[in-house]
C-alpha positions in Angstrom: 0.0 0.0 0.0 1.4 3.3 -0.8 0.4 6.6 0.3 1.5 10.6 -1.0 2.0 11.1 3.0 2.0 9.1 6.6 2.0 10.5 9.5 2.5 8.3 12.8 0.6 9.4 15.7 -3.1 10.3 15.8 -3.0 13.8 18.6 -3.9 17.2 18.1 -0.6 17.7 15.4 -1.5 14.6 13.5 -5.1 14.6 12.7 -5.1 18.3 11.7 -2.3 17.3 9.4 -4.1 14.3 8.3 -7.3 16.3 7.3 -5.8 19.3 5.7 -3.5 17.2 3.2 -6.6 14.7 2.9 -8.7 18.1 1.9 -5.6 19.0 -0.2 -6.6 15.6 -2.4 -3.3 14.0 -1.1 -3.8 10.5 -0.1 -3.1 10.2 3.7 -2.3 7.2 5.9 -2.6 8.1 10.1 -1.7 5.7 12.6 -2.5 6.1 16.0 -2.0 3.2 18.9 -4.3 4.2 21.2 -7.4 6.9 20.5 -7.1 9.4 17.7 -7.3 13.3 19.5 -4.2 12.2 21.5 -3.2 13.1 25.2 -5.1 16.5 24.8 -8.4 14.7 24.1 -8.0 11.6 26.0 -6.1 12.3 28.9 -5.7 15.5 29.3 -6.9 19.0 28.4 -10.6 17.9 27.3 -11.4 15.3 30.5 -9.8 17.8 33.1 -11.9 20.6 32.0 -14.5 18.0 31.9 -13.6 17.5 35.8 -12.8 21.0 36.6 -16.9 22.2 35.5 -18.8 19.1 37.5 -16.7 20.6 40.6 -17.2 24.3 39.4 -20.8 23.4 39.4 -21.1 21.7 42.8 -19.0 24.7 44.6 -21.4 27.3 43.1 -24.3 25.0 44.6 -22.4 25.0 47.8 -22.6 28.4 47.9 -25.8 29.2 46.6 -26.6 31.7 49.1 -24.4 34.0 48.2 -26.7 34.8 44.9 -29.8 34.7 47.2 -30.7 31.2 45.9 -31.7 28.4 48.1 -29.7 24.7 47.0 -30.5 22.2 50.2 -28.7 18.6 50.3 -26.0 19.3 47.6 -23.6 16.4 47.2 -21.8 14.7 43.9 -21.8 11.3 42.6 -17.7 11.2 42.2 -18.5 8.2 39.9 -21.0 9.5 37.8 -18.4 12.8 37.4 -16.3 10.4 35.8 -18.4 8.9 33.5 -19.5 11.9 32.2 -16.0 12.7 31.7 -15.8 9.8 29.5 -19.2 10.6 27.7 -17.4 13.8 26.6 -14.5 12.5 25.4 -15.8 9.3 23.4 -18.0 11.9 21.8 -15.1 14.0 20.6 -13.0 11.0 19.7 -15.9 10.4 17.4 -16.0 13.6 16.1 -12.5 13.5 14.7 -13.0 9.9 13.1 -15.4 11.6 11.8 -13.5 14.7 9.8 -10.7 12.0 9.2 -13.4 9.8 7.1 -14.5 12.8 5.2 -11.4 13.8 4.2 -10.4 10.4 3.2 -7.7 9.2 5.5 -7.2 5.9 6.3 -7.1 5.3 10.0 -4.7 2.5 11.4 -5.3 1.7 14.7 -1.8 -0.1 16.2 2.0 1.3 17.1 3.4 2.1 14.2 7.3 1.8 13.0 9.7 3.5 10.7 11.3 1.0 8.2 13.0 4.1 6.5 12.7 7.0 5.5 9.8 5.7 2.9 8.5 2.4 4.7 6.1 2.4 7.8 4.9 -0.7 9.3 2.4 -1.8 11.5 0.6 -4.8 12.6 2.2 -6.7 10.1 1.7 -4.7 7.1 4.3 -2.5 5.4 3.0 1.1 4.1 4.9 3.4 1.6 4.7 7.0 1.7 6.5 9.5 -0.5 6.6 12.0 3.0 6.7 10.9 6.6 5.5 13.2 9.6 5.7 12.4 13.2 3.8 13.7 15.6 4.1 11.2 18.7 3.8 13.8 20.9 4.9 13.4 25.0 4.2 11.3 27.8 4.6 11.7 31.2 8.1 12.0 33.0 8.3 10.3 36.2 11.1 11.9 38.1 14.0 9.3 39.5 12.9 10.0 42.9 14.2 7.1 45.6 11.3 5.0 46.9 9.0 5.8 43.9 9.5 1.8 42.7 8.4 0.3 45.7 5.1 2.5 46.6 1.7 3.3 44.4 1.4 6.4 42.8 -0.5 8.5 40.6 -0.3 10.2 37.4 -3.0 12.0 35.4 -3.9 8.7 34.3 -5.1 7.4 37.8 -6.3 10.6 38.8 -8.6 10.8 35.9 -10.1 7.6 36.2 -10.4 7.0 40.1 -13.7 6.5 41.6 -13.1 6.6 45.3 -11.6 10.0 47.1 -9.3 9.7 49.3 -8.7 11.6 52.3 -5.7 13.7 51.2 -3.7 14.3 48.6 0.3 15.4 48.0 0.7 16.6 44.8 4.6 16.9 43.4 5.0 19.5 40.8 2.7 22.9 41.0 2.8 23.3 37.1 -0.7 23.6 35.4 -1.9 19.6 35.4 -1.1 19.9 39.2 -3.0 23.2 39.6 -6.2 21.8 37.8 -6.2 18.9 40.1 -5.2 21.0 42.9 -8.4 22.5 42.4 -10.8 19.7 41.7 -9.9 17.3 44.7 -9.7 20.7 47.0 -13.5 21.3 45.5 -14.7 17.4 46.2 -13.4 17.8 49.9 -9.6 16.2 49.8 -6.9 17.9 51.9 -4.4 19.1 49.2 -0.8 19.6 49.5 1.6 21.1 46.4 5.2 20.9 46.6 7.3 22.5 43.7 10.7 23.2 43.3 10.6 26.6 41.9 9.9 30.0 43.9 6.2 29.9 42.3 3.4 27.7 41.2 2.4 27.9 37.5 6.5 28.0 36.1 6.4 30.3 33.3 3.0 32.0 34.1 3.7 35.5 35.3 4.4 36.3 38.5 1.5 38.4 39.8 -1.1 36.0 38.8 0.5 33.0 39.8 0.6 34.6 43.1 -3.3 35.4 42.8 -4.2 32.2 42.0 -2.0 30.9 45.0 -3.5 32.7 47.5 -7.3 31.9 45.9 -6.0 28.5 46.5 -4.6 28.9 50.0 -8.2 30.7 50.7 -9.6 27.1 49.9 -7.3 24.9 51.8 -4.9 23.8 49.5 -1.2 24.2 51.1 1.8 25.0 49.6 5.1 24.1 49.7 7.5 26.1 47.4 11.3 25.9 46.5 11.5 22.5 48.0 13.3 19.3 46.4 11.7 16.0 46.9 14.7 13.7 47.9 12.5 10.6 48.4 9.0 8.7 49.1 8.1 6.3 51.5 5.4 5.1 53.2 5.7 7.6 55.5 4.8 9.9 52.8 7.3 12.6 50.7 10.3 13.6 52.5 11.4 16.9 51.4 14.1 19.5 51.9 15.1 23.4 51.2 18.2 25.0 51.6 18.5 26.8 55.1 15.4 25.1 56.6 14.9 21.5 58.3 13.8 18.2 56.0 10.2 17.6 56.2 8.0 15.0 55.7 4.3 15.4 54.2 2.0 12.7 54.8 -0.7 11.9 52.4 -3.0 9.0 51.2 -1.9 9.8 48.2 1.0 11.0 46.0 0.2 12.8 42.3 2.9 13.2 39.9 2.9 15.9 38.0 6.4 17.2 37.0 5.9 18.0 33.5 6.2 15.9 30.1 9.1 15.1 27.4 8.7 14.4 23.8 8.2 10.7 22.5 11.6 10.2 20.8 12.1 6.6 20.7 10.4 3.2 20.2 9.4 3.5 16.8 12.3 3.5 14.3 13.3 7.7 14.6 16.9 6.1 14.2 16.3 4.9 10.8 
C-alpha cells in the first residue's frame, strides 16, 4: 500500500495534518496506537476541563446563598463525574474519526514503526509513503525519585479515572496539570498539598497572577510548599528539603505526579 504522506501518531498535530492534506486531495495514511485526539483529548486538556466544571458546578451549589438562591442537600456522585468525563470524550473521539473519514484518511489503529525513510509498518503490514510526519507527541516524565519503585502512585492517568476519594492528597509538581487537580480534589473535599521546586506555582506564568491564584488556592485549603526538592518517598509519605530550613515530611493518602512531560523520541524506528 502506498500513500503521498503518513504521518505516525493520531493527537492534536496529526489529525489536523491528516485532514488538511486529505482536503488537499493528497492520499493520507494516520496511525495512531491508542485513540485518535491524542493526550489532549484523552487524557488530558478535554477530560480535566470536563472534571474542573462538574466541581465548578457543585462549589457554586455550595454556595448558593451567596446569589440569594436556596440549594438544600447538595452532594456529587464522584463516579457519575467520571463517566461523564468519558461521555465527553468518546463523543469528541468520534467527532474527529469523523473529519478524518470525510477527508479520506485511512485510519490505522496499532503502534506504528519506521522501516525508512519511505516504509512504515504496523501490525504486520508495510506502508509506503513519499513523505513521513511524526507527531508522537509526549508522555509523562516520572522523576528518579528514591522510593517511587516500591510505593503506588499517581499520574494524570489514575487521577482521571479514580472512583473513590481519598482523604488527602500530595501533589509533586505545582505546574498547570497539578493546579487543575489541585483544584478539583480541593472542591470534592480532599486535603491538598503542592510541593514544587521553583519559587512559584504555574512556572512560566507571570508572577502576579501565579501569586493570585496561589492565594485563591490557600483561601480554599490547598497548602503550599515552594522551593522544595523532593529527595525521596516512602510510606511515610514525601520527604522533602530546602536550603537553610529542616527536611520535612508530608503525609498523604496519596501521591500525584505531575512534574511536566518530554517528547516521545524513541520506540518506533526515529533512528532509521
Amino acid at each position: 500500500m502506498k500513500y503521498q504522506v503518513a504521518i505516525i501518531g493520531g493527537g492534536p498535530a496529526g489529525y489536523t495534518a491528516a485532514e488538511a492534506a486529505g482536503k488537499a486531495g493528497l492520499s493520507v495514511v494516520l496511525f495512531e496506537k491508542k485513540s485518535v485526539g491524542g493526550v489532549c483529548l484523552n487524557e488530558g486538556c478535554i477530560p480535566t476541563k470536563s472534571l474542573l466544571y462538574s466541581a465548578k458546578v457543585y462549589d457554586t451549589a455550595r454556595h448558593a446563598s451567596k446569589y440569594a438562591v436556596s440549594a438544600s442537600e447538595v452532594a456529587f456522585d464522584l463516579g457519575k463525574i467520571i463517566a461523564r468525563k468519558s461521555k465527553v470524550v468518546r463523543k469528541l473521539v468520534l467527532g474527529v474519526k469523523a473529519r478524518l473519514t470525510a477527508c479520506q484518511v485511512h485510519l490505522v489503529q496499532g503502534e506504528a514503526y519506521v522501516a525508512d525513510a519511505h516504509t512504515v509498518t504496523c501490525g504486520g503490514e508495510s506502508y509506503e509513503c513519499d513523505h513521513l510526519i511524526l507527531c508522537t507527541g509526549s508522555e509523562t516524565v516520572i522523576p528518579p525519585i528514591p522510593g517511587l519503585e516500591h510505593i503506588e502512585y499517581w499520574t494524570h492517568r489514575e487521577a482521571l479515572e479514580n472512583k473513590e476519594l481519598p482523604a488527602s492528597l500530595t501533589i509533586v509538581g505545582g505546574g498547570v496539570i497539578g493546579m487543575e487537580f489541585a483544584s478539583f480534589f480541593n472542591s470534592l473535599g480532599v486535603e491538598v498539598q503542592v510541593v514544587e521546586m521553583m519559587d512559584k506555582i504555574l512556572g512560566p506564568m507571570d508572577r502576579e497572577l501565579s501569586a493570585m491564584l496561589q492565594a485563591e488556592y490557600a483561601k480554599r485549603g490547598v497548602k503550599f510548599h515552594l522551593g522544595y526538592k523532593v529527595t525521596s518517598v516512602d510510606g511515610e509519605g514525601v520527604h522533602m528539603e530546602k536550603e537553610g530550613e529542616e527536611p520535612k515530611v508530608l503525609a498523604g493518602e496519596r501521591i500525584l505526579l505531575s512534574v511536566g512531560r518530554v517528547a516521545v523520541m524513541k520506540g518506533f524506528g526515529l533512528e532509521n
